[in-house]
C-alpha positions in Angstrom: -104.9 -107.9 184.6 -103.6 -107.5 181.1 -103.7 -103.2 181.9 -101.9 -103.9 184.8 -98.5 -105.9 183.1 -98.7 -103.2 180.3 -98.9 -100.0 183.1 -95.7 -102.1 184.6 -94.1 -102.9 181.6 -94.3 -99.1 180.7 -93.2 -97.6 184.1 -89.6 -99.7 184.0 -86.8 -97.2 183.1 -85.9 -97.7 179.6 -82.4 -99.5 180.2 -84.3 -102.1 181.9 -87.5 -102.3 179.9 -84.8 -102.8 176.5 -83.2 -105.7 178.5 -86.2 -107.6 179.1 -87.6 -107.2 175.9 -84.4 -107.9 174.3 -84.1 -111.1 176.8 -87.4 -112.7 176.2 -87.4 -111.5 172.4 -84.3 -113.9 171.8 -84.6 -116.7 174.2 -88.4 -117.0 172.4 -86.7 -116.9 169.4 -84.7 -119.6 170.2 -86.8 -121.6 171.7 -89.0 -121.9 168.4 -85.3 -122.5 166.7 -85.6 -119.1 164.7 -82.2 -118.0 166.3 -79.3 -120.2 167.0 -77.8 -119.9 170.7 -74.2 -121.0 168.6 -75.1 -117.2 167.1 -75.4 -115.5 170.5 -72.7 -117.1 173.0 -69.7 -115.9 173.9 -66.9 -116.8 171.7 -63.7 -114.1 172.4 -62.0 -116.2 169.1 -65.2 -115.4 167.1 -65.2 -111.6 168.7 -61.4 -110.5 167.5 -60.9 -112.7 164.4 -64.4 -112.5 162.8 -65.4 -109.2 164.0 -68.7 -110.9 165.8 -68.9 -107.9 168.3 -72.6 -108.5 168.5 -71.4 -112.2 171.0 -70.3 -109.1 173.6 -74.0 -108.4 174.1 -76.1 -111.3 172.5 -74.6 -113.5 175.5 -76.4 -111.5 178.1 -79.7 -111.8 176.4 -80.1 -115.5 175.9 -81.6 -117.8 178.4 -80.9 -121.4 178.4 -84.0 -123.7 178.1 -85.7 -124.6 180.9 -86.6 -128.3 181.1 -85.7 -132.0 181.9 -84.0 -132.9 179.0 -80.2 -132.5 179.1 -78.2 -130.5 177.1 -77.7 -132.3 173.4 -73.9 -132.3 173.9 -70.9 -131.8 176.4 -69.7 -129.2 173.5 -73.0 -127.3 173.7 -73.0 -127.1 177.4 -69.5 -125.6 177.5 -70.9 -122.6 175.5 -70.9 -119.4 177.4 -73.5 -117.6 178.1 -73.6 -114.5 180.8 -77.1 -114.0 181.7 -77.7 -116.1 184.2 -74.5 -114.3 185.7 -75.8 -110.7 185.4 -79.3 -111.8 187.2 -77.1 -113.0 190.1 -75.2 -110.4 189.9 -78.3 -107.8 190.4 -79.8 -110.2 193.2 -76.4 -109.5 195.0 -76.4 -105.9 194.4 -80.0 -106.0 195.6 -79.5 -108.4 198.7 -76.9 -105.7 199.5 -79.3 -103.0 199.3 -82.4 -104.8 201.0 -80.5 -106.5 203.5 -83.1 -106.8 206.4 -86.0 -107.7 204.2 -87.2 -110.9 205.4 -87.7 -113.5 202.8 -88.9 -117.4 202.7 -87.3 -120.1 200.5 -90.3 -122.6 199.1 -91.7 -122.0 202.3 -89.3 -124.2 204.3 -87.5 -121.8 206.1 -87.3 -117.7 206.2 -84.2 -115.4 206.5 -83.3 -112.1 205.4 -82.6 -110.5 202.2 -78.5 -110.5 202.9 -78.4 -114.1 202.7 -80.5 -114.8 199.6 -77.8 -115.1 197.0 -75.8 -117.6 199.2 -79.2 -119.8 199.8 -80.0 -119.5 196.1 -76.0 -120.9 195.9 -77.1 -123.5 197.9 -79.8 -124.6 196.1 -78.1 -124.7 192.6 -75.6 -127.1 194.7 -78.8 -129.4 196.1 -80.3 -129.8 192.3 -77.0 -130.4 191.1 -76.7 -127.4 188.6 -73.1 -125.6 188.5 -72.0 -123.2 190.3 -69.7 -121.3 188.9 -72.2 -119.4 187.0 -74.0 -118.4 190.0 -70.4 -117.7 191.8 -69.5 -115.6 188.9 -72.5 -113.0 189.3 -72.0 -113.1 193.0 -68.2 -111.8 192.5 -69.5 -109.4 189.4 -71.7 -107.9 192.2 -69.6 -107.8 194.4 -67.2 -106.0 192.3 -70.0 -103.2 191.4 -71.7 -102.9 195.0 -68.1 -102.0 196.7 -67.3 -99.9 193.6 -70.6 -97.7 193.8 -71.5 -98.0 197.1 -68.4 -99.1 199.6 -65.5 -97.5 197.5 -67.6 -93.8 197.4 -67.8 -93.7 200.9 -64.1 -94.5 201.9 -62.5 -91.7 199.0 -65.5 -89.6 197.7 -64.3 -90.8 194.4 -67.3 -92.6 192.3 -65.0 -94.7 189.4 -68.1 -96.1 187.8 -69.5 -92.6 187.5 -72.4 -92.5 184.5 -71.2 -90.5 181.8 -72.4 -87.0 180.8 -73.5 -88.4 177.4 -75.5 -91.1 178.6 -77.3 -88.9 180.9 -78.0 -87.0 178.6 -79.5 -89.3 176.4 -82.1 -90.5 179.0 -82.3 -86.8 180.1 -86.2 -87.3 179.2 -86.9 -90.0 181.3 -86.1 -88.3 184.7 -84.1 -91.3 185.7 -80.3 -91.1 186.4 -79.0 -93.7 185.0 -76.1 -95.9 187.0 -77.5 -94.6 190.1 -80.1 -95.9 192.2 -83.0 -95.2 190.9 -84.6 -92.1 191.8 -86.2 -89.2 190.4 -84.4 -85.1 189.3 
């Protein structure tokens, strides 16, 4: 078993192998209080006055704490953080690009893969959870999947286009990145 998470953990492109590790690294870390989420979240004030540039990625790395326990303040739970956005968003963009696979929500009802962002939606409404964070990575998706996929197709014009640079920096890993994946 262990052979088998390491051979999978190895085969991710490198983009999304850095995320993860970077993701669990510092939500780990914060969970055993050895980084401060009031480090990591997103702070535009902090950002332009103080120079913290590091809040423009930090707050895509950090996942809130799972549990029953509320959050310690109303201050704290006002704190923005963007990575429960950006998985949304990639469900989206992958609900978009799957959409006939057929799926099964806790085994109470199936559907297809088109409607799975709108049923998790649903969900974070039936436990009470907000929203907006979920509605926010549906319209970041959104954005991205008529902007590479829709927007090409109508003009022949690709504005989210990978640079030449960055190609060229994952040249070695015969993966294209900000296209689907798929090998030279």
């Amino acid at each position: 078993m262990a052979q088998a998470v390491e051979e999978w953990y190895r085969q991710m492109p490198i983009i999304t192998r850095s995320y993860l590790t970077a993701a669990v690294v510092t939500t780990v870390g914060c969970t055993l209080e050895i980084i401060s989420p009031y480090h990591l979240y997103l702070n535009p004030k902090l950002v332009v006055q103080q120079y913290e540039i590091w809040r423009l990625v930090t707050n895509f790395l950090y996942f809130r704490k799972m549990g029953m326990i509320p959050y310690i303040s109303e201050t704290f739970a006002r704190i923005l953080f963007l990575s429960n956005s950006l998985t949304f968003m990639m469900v989206y963009v992958w609900s978009k690009h799957n959409p006939f696979i057929h799926m099964s929500f806790l085994g109470l009802f199936t559907f297809t893969a088109a409607y799975l962002p709108w049923v998790l939606l649903g969900f974070s409404i039936l436990v009470g959870s907000s929203t907006w964070v979920d509605l926010l990575g549906m319209i970041a998706g959104h954005v991205y999947y008529f902007l590479e996929d829709v927007y090409p197709r109508m003009t022949g014009r690709r504005p989210l286009k990978t640079p030449t640079f960055i190609r060229a920096l994952f040249a070695d890993d015969n993966v294209v990145v900000g296209q689907h994946l798929h090998v030279d």
